[in-house]
Legacy VTK file of the C-alpha trace (Angstrom):
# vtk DataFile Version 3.0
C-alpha trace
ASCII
DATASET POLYDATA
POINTS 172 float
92.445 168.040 156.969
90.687 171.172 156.312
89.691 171.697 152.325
90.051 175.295 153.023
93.622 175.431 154.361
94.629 173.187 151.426
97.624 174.429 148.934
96.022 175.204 145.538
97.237 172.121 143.851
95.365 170.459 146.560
92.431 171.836 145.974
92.539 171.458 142.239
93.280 168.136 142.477
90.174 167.607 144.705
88.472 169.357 142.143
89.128 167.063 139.160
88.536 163.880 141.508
84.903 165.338 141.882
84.364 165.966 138.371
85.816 162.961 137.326
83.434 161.054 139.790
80.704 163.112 138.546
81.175 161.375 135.100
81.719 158.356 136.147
78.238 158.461 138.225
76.702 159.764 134.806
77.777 157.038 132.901
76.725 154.564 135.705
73.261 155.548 135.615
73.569 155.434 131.477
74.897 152.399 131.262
74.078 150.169 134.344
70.092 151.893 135.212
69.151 152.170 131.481
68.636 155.841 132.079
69.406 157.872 128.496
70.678 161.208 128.491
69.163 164.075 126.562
71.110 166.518 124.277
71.029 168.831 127.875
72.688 166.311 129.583
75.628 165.218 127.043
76.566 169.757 126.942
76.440 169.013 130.858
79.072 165.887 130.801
80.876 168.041 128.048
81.374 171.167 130.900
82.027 168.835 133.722
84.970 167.014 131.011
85.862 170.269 130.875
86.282 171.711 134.008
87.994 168.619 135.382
90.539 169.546 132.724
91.172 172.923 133.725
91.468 171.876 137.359
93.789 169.088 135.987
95.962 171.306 134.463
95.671 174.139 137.285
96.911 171.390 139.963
99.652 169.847 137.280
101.109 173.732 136.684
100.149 175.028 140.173
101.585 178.984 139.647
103.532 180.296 142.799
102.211 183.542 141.847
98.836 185.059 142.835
98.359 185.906 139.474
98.976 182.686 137.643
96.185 180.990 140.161
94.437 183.829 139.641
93.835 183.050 135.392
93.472 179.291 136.760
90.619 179.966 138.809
89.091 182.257 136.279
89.465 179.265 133.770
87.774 177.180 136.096
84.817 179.650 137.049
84.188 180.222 132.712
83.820 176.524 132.446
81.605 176.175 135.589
79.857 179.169 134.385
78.705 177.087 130.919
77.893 174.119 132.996
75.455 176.727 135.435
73.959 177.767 131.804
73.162 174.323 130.719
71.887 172.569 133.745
70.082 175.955 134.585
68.374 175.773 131.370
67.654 171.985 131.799
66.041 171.944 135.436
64.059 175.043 133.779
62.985 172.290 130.835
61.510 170.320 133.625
59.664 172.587 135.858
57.705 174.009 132.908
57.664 171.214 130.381
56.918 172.159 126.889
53.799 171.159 124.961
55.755 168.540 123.017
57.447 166.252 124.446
61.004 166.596 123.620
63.999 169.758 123.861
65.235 169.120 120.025
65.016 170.551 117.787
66.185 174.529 118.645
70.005 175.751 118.289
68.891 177.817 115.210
66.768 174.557 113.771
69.207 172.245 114.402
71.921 174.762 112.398
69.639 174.471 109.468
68.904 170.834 109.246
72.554 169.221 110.478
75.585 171.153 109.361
78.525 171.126 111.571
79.207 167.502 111.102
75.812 166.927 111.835
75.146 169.039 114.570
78.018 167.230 116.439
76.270 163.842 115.460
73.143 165.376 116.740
74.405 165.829 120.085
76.498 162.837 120.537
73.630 160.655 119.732
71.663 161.844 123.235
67.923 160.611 122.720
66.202 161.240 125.837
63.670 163.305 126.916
65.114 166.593 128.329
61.565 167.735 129.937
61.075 164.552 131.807
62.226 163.474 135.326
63.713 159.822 135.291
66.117 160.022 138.301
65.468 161.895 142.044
67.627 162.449 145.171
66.515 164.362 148.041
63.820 165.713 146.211
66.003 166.795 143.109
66.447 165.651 139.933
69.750 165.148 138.091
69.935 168.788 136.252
69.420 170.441 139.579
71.794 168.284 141.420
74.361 168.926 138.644
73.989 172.916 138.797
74.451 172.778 142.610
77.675 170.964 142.064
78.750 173.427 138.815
77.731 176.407 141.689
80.171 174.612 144.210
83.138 173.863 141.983
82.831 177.202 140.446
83.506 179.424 143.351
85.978 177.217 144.769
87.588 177.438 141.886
87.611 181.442 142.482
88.345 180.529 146.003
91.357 179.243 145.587
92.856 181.203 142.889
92.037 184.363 144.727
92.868 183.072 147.724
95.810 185.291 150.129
98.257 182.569 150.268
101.349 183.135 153.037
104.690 182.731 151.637
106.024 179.182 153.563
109.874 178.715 153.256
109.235 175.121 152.866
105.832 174.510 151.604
104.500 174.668 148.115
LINES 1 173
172 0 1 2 3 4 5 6 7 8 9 10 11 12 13 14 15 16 17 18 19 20 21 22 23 24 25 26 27 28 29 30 31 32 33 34 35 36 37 38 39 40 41 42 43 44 45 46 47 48 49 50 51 52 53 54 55 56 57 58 59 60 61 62 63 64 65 66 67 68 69 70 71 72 73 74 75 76 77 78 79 80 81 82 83 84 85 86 87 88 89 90 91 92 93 94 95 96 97 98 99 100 101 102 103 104 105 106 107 108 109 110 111 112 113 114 115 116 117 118 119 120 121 122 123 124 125 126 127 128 129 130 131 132 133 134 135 136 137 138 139 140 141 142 143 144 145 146 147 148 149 150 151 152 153 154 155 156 157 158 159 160 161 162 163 164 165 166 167 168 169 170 171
């Protein structure tokens, strides 16, 4: 029952379930506590969406060889690695809260007042206050909680893709 002694579709799979419960819990606390996410949070859904993929599709192809998990778990870490960006940036945003209260506009002035199909419908519609603090646990807020968790996935993404797997006769 050990995580670490898992096979690597194992682990991937585990991977996804947490991502995909991540989500879930985000859209809980959008939809059922009233609490609206900021443009920060909807790039931080779009990196966990992603990284559940790529551990999705890791655990669906699950590569014999070293070097197939290898690219899998380098996949993984790039996509963990934007999510550390964002929800670094974020939990930044609310320890030193900016004079105004709001994190729009930016991205080169919204791309020049709302090209690219609007600035992707200005951020998927997000309209909350990136700089303010609506939702604890333990002392941390949401941003921090979801960089811990893009930290965690990300190495054990590396963890097991570069991970010294024994050749079993009957085990995959």
């Amino acid at each position: 029952m050990n995580p670490f002694r898992w096979s690597f579709r194992q682990q991937y799979l585990f991977g996804f379930v947490i991502c995909a419960a991540l989500l879930g819990y985000a859209f809980f606390v959008q939809f059922q506590l009233g609490i609206q996410p900021c443009p920060f949070c909807i790039f931080q859904r779009i990196c966990f969406a992603a990284l559940g993929l790529v551990f999705l599709l890791g655990a669906m192809h699950a590569p014999r060889a070293s070097g197939g998990r290898k690219v899998w778990g380098v996949l993984a870490f790039a996509a963990a690695a934007a999510g550390m960006g964002v929800a670094g940036r974020h939990s930044w945003v609310q320890l030193n809260p900016p004079e105004l209260p709001t994190c729009a506009p930016g991205w080169n002035f919204l791309v020049e007042q709302n090209s690219w199909l609007g600035v992707v419908r200005k951020v998927l519609l997000a309209n909350g206050d990136c700089s303010s603090i609506d939702w604890r646990f333990l002392g941390l807020s949401m941003p921090m909680w979801a960089l811990l968790w893009f930290v965690l996935l990300g190495f054990g993404a590396l963890y097991a893709g570069f991970l010294h797997r024994h050749a079993h006769r009957f085990r995959r």
